[in-house]
C-alpha positions in Angstrom: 31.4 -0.1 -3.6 27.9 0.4 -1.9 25.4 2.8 -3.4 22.6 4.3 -1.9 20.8 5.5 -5.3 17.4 3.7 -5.6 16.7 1.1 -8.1 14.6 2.8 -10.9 13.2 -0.2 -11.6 12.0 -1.4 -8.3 8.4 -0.3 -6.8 8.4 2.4 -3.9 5.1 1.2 -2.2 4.8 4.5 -0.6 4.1 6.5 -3.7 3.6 4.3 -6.5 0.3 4.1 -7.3 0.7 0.8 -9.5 2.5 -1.6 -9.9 3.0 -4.0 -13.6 5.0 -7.2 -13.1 6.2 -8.2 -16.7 7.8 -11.9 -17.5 7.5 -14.6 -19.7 5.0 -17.2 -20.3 5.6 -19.7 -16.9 7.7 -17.9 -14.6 5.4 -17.3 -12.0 3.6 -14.4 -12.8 0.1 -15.4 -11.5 1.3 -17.1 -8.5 2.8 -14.2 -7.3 0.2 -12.4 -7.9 -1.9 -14.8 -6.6 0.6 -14.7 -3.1 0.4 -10.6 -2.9 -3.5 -10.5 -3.2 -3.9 -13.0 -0.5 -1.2 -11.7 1.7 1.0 -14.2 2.0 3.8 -11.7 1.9 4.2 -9.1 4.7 2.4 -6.0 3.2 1.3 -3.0 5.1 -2.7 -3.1 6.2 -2.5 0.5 4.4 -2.3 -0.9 0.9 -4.9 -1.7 -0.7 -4.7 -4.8 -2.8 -7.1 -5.3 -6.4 -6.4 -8.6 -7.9 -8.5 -9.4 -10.8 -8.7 -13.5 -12.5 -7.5 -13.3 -15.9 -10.0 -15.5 -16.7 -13.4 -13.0 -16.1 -16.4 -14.5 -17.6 -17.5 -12.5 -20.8 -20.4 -10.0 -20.1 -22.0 -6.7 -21.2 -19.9 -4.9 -17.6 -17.1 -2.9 -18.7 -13.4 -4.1 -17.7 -13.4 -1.1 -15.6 -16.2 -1.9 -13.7 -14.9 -5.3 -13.4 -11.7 -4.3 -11.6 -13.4 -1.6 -9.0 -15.5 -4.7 -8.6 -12.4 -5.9 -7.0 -12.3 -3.6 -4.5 -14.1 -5.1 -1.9 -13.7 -1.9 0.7 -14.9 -0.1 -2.0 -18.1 -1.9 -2.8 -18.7 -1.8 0.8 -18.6 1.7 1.4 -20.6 2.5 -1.4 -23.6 0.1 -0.2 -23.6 1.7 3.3 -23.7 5.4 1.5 -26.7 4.2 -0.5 -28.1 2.7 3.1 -27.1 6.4 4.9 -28.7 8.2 1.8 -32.0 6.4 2.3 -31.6 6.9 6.1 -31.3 10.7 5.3 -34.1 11.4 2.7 -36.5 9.7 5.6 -35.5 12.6 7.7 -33.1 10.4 9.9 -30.8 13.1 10.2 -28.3 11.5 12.6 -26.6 10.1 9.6 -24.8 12.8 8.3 -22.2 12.8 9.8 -21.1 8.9 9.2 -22.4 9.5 5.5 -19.6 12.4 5.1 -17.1 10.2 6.3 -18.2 7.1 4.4 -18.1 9.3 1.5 -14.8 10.7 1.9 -13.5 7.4 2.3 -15.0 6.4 -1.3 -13.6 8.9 -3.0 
C-alpha cells in the first residue's frame, strides 16, 4: 500500500529552519556533516549552509558569535555595510541605496 503522508521525521528543506542529525558515537555523523557543508550533495544555492568544527579553540567569543562567525555571507555583508556607512557619513550619498539593500539582506 503506497502512502503519501510525509515522514515526520524527515527534514522539509523548504520550511525547516534547522536541521539536528542525532546518532551514535562512529556512524558518520561528522562526515556527513562535513559532505553537506561542502556540498558534496546536490543542495539548492538558496540554502544557506553554517557548519561549525566541534573542535573551536577556547576563547573569551561567545558560542553564538562563533557560529554567525560561520556565516561567511553574513560576515560579508556586514563589512560592506560598515564600508557604505563610512561612505555615507562623508556625504557620499550615492550609497544609499546599495546600503538599504545590503542591509536588508543582513537581516
Amino acid at each position: 500500500m503506497k502512502t503519501t503522508e510525509r515522514n515526520p521525521y524527515a527534514p522539509n528543506l523548504l520550511t525547516d529552519k534547522c536541521l539536528s542529525v542525532s546518532l551514535h558515537s562512529s556512524h558518520g555523523k561528522t562526515t556527513l556533516l562535513r559532505h553537506i557543508a561542502s556540498r558534496a550533495f546536490a543542495i539548492p544555492p538558496n540554502i544557506d549552509i553554517l557548519y561549525c568544527e566541534q573542535e573551536v579553540v577556547a576563547n573569551d567569543t561567545p558560542a553564538v558569535e562563533e557560529v554567525l562567525k560561520a556565516d561567511v555571507k553574513r560576515t560579508a555583508l556586514l563589512e560592506e555595510s560598515k564600508k557604505l556607512d563610512d561612505e555615507l557619513e562623508k556625504g557620499n550619498m550615492g550609497v544609499q541605496a546599495r546600503l538599504k539593500e545590503v542591509q536588508l539582506q543582513v537581516l
